[in-house]
C-alpha positions in Angstrom: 90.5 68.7 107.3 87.4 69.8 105.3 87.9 71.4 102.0 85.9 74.5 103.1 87.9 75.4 106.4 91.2 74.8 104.7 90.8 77.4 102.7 89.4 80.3 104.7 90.4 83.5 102.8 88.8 86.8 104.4 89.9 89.8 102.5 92.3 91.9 104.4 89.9 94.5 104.1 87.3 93.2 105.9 89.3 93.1 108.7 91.0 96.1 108.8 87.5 97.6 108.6 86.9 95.8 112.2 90.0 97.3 113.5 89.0 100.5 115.4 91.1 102.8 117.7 90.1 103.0 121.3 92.1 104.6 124.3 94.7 104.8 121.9 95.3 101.1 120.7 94.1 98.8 118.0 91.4 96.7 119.2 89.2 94.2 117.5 85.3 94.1 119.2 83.8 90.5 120.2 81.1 90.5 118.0 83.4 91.1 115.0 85.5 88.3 116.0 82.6 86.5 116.5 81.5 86.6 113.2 85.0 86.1 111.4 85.2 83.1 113.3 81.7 81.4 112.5 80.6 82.0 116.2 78.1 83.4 118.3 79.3 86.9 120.1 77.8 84.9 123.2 80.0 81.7 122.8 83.0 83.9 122.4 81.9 86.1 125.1 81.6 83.0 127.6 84.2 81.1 126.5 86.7 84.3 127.5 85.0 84.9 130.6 85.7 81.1 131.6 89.1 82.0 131.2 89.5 85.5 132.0 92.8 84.8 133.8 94.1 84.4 130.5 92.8 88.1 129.0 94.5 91.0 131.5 93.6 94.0 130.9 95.9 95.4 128.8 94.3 91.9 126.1 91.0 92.8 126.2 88.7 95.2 128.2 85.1 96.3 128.0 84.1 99.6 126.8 82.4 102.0 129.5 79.3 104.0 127.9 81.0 107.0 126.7 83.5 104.3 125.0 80.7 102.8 123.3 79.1 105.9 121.9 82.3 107.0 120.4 82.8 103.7 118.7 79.0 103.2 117.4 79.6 107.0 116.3 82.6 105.7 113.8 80.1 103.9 111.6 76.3 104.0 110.7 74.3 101.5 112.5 70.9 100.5 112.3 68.8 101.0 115.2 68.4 96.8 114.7 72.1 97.1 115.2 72.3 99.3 117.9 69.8 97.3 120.0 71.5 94.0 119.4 73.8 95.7 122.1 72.7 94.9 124.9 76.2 94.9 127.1 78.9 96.5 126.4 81.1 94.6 124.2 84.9 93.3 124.8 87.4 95.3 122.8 90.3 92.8 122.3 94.1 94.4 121.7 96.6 92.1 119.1 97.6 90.4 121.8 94.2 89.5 122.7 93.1 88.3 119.9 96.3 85.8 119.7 95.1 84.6 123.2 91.7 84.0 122.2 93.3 81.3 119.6 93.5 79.2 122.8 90.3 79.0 124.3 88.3 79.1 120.6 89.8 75.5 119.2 87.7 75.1 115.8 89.8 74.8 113.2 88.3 78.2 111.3 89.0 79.9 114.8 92.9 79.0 114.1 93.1 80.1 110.7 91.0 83.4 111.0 92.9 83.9 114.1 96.3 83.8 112.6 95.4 85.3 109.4 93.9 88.4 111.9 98.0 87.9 113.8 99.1 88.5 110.2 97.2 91.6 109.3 98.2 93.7 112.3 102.2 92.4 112.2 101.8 94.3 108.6 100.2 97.1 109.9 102.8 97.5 112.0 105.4 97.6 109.9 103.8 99.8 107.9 103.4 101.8 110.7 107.3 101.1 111.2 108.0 102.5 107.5 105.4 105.5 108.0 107.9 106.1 111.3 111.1 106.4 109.3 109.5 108.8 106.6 107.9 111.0 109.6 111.5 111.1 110.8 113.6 112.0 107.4 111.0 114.6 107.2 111.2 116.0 110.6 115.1 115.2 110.0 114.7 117.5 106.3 112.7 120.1 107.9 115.4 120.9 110.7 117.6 120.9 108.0 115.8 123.2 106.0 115.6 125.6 109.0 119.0 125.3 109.8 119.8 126.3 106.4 117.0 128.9 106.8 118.6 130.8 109.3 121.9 130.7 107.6 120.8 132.7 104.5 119.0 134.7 106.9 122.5 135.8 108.4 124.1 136.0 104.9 121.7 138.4 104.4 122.6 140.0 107.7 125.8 140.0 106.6 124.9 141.7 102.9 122.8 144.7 104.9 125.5 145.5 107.2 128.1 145.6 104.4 125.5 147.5 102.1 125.2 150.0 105.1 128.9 150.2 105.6 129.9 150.9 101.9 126.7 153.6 101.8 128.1 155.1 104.6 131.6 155.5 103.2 130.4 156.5 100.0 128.7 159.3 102.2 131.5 160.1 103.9 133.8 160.4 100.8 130.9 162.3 99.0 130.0 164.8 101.5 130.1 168.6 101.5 132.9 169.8 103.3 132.9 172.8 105.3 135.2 175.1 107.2 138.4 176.9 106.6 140.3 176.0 103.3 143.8 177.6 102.9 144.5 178.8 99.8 147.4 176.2 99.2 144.4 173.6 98.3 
């Protein structure tokens, strides 16, 4: 194994920079993975399509028009860079990207591959974590109303006994009228 392929080390960074949300999941596009893996987008591109039975749709799919302008629209791009694509690109999901591992066979392929397997099994459990805080949160916040309403009817409560002690005080305190005998 050559020195230089042993010891592929892309920053996480980078990658999670080529990670962009479309119809609602994670995908990676071709010509990214193309380039993290030392190969043309068109090798990639062919080498899948030999072996589409092995990329369902829910792996990989390619983005329509209005998918493509959305995604160019999440980053600048050069007008070089723009017309570089001609045809819409594949957008590959985690699990694609774990298949292509077995139709790309160099050796940097692999280890970009499973390095790429490793970054989005963190995200996820960061994801994971961010779950469990969203939900002691939402879990605080019922709480909070819950306790909310409570001193909402202790103070209820307070006004009805304010009224009730004003309105014996009044009725203790007020003017009587009518006949008083004289034995009073």
């Amino acid at each position: 194994m050559s020195e230089s392929i042993h010891n592929i080390a892309i920053p996480d960074d980078v990658v999670m920079s080529k990670i962009y949300v479309i119809r609602n999941v994670k995908v990676m596009i071709d010509r990214d993975l193309a380039e993290l893996y030392g190969v043309e987008t068109k090798y990639l591109k062919r080498q899948v399509k030999r072996n589409i039975i092995r990329f369902p749709e829910d792996f990989m799919f390619a983005l329509s028009e209005h998918e493509l302008k959305e995604w160019r629209s999440q980053f600048v791009t050069s007008n070089e860079d723009k017309m570089g694509l001609r045809y819409a690109p594949f957008a590959f999901t985690e699990d694609g990207v774990a298949q292509l591992s077995t139709v790309l066979s160099s050796e940097r392929a692999i280890k970009v591959n499973i390095q790429i397997i490793r970054l989005f099994s963190k995200m996820r459990r960061h994801m994971l974590t961010q779950k469990d805080i969203l939900y002691k949160l939402v879990e605080l916040e019922r709480n909070d109303i819950e306790h909310d309403k409570k001193i909402e009817l202790i103070f209820e409560y307070l006004n009805q006994l304010e009224k009730a002690k004003q309105q014996e005080s009044e009725q203790k305190n007020r003017i009587k009228i009518g006949f008083i005998s004289p034995k009073e």
